[in-house]
Every structure is written in C-alpha cells, then in structure tokens.
N, C-alpha and C positions, 0 to 999 in steps of 0.2 A: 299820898306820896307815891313817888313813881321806883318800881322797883327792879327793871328792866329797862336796861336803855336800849334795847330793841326793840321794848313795846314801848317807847318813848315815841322814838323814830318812825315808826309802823304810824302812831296821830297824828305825828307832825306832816308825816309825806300827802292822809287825807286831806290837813286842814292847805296846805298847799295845791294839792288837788282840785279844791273847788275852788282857793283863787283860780288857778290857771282858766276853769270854766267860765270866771267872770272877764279872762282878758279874750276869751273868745267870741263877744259877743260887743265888744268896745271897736268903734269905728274906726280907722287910721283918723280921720278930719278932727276927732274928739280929748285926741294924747296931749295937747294944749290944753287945753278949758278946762278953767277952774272957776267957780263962783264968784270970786275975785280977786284983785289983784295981786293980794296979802296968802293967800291960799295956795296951798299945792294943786296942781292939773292932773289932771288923770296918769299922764307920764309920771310925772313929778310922784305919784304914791306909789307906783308900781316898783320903780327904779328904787324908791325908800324901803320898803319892802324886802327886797332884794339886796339891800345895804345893806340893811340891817341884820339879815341872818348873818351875816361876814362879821357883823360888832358883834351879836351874840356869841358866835364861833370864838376871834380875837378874846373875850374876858376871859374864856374857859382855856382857851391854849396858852396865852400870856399874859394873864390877868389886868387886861387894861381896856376899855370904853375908847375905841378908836372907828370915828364913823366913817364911811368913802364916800361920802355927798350920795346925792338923788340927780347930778347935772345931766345934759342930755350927753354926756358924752359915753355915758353909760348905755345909750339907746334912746334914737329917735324916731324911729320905727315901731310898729308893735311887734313884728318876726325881732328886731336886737333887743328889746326890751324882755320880750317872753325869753330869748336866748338867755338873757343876763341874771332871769327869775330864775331858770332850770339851772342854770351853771352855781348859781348862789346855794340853794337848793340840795344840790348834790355833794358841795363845798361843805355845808354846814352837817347835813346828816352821815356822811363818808369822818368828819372829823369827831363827830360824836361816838359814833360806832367804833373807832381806834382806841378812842380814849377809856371808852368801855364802862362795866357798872362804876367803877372807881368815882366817876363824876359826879357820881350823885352822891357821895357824903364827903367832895371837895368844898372847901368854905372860898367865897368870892368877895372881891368890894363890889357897892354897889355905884353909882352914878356919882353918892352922895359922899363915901368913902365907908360908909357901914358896911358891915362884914356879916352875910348870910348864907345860908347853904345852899348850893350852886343850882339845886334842883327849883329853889323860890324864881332865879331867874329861868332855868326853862321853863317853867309853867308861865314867863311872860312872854314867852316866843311867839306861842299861838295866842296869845291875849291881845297883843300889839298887829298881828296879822290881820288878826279877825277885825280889829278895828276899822282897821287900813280900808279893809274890803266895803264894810258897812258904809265909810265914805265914798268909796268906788258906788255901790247900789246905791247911793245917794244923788249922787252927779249923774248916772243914768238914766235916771227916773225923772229926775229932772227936765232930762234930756228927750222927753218922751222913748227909752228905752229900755225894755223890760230887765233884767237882772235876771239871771239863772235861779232858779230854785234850789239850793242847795241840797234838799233831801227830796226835791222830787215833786212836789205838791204846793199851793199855794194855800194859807191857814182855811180860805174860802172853799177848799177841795175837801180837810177834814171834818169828818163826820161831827156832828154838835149834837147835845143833850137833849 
C-alpha cells in the first residue's frame, strides 16, 4: 500500500520518465503507423497516455471517468505531442500533491460503479502506462527500431548462471 503521496509521485514521475525516453527515439514519419487499421498509431498511444493521466486526475478531484480523446488535435507532431505528455504530467502529479496523504484512504467509483480505495486506482496509473509503452516497443521493433532499455542493459548484457 502506498503511504506517502510523495513517494507516490517520486514512481510516477520515473515510470513517465522512461516513457518520455521511448518518445525520443520514435521518428516524426512513424506518429501515424499502427499495425492496422482498428489499432491505435504511435501518436494515437502517446496522446492516450497523456489523456489519460487528466481521467485519473478528474476521478480523484470530481469523482467521475471523463476521457479527452487521444485525437490529433491534442498533437501531431512529436515536440506537441511530448509538450501535451509533460503538461498532462505535471497537471496530474501537482494535483495529487494538493490533495495530499488524504487520497489515499479516499473511497472512489470505479469504471464499473464499484466503490474502492482510491489508491487501487493509482497503482493503475503506472500499470496502464506501462502497458501503453510495451505497445510503443512493440511497433518499434517492428519497425526495425531499437527501444530504449529502460534500466540500462539488454537481458543479453546480464550476467547468467
């Protein structure tokens, strides 16, 4: 359980962190391209991403699931796109730290209308980020392009038995 919402915010601002190192290595030509048609593009996850801290933010401020899309109007560039990752970012960890420990034994609805404790949803903050990204290093690699190492080494760098 998390018992500090500063040491909340201190994970959250890492696990954004290394998204941001995965939008540094993503082409301008590639913010379109998705696997297919039905699928979100590279933009398309980024912008979601970034939306989605703002609907995490919205439960905990006014207790309601209110998305802002993923459209390009949010950025079609990768400079507006990363702009709208840091702004989202700053928006969601600035309202956490206001709201203070208090949050964490606030009770919330969920999607569904079940009622949990508001900390179940930030530990989906970085659960649904992470994900996001994993799609991101998915469609890179794809793309014949490497993905950032997150911590630094590739599993083939660490030492074996």
């Amino acid at each position: 359980m998390i018992h500090e919402i500063e040491e909340y915010v201190k994970y959250l601002d890492g696990v954004h962190k290394r998204t941001m190192q995965y939008v540094k290595v993503i082409p301008d030509e590639l913010l379109n391209w998705k696997p297919s048609e039905d699928k979100f593009s590279i933009g398309d996850l980024l912008r979601h991403i970034a939306s989605s801290r703002l609907m995490f933010l919205g439960i905990f401020e006014q207790g309601s699931w209110t998305y802002a899309g993923h459209d390009s109007g949010k950025g079609t560039s990768l400079e507006d796109i990363s702009n709208y990752l840091e702004s989202c970012q700053i928006k969601l960890t600035e309202g956490l730290l206001k709201m203070g420990n208090d949050i964490l034994s606030k009770k919330v609805l969920t999607l569904l209308g079940h009622e949990v404790s508001a900390w179940r949803i930030l530990m989906s903050i970085p659960e649904h980020e992470i994900h996001h990204r994993g799609q991101i290093s998915t469609y890179l690699q794809i793309n014949k392009i490497e993905p950032p190492q997150i911590f630094g080494l590739k599993i083939e760098q660490v030492k074996t038995l």
